[in-house]
N, C-alpha and C positions, 0 to 999 in steps of 0.2 A: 504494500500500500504506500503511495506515493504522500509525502509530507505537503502542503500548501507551501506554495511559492516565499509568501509572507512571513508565516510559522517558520520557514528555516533562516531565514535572511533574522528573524530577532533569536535566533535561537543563537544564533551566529554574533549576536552583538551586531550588528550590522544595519539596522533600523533605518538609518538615512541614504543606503544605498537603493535607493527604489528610485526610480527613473518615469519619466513622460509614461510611458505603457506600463503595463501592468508585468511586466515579464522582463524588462530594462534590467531592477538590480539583479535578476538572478545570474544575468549574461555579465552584468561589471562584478559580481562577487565569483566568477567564473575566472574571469578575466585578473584577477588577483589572488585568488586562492591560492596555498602555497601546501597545503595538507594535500597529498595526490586521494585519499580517500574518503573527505570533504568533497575535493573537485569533481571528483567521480559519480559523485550524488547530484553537486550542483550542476553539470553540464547535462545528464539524465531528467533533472527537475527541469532546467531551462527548455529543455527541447519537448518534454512534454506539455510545459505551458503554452510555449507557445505553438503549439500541432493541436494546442484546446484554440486558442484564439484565432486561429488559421480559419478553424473549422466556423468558428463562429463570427468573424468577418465574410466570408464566401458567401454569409446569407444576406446580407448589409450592403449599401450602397457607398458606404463613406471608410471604406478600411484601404484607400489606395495608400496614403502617408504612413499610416503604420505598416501597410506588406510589404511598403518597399524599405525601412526601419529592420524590417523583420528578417528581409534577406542580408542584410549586410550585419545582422546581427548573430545568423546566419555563420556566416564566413568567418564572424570574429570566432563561434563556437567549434566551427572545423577548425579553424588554426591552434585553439588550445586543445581538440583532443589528437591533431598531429604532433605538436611542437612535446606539450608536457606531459600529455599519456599517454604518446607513443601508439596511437591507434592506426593504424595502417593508413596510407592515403589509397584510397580508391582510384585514382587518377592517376598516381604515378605508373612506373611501366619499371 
């Protein structure tokens, strides 16, 4: 069972990292984490909040600023699970 987004970011002492979207601090507490199995939960949590809010802009007429927010936020969570978890690149060859 997955923690709320929120619940981990105070659990975390981290209460002011929450950002414009709803899903923001969990990608900047990603983005800093330095515990690899913290990070491992936060990049899991990010991605499934925002694959909720994905889901729930697609039915909305006003989620272009956040999709496009979402992709490059996105790209920031690919580079931390290449660079610090060592997660395979899919792309590479």
């Amino acid at each position: 069972m997955s923690v709320p987004c929120r619940t981990m970011i105070v659990c975390w002492g981290l209460e002011d990292a929450v950002g414009h979207f709803a899903w923001e601090g969990v990608v900047e507490l990603a983005e800093t984490e330095t515990d690899i199995d913290k990070l491992r939960k936060c990049v899991e949590q990010a991605e499934s909040v925002m694959f909720r809010r994905a889901s729930e802009r697609a039915s909305s007429n006003d989620g272009q600023v956040e999709g496009e927010a979402s992709g490059r936020a996105a790209d920031r969570l690919f580079r931390v699970k290449n660079e610090w978890l060592k997660w395979p690149n899919p792309f590479s060859r």
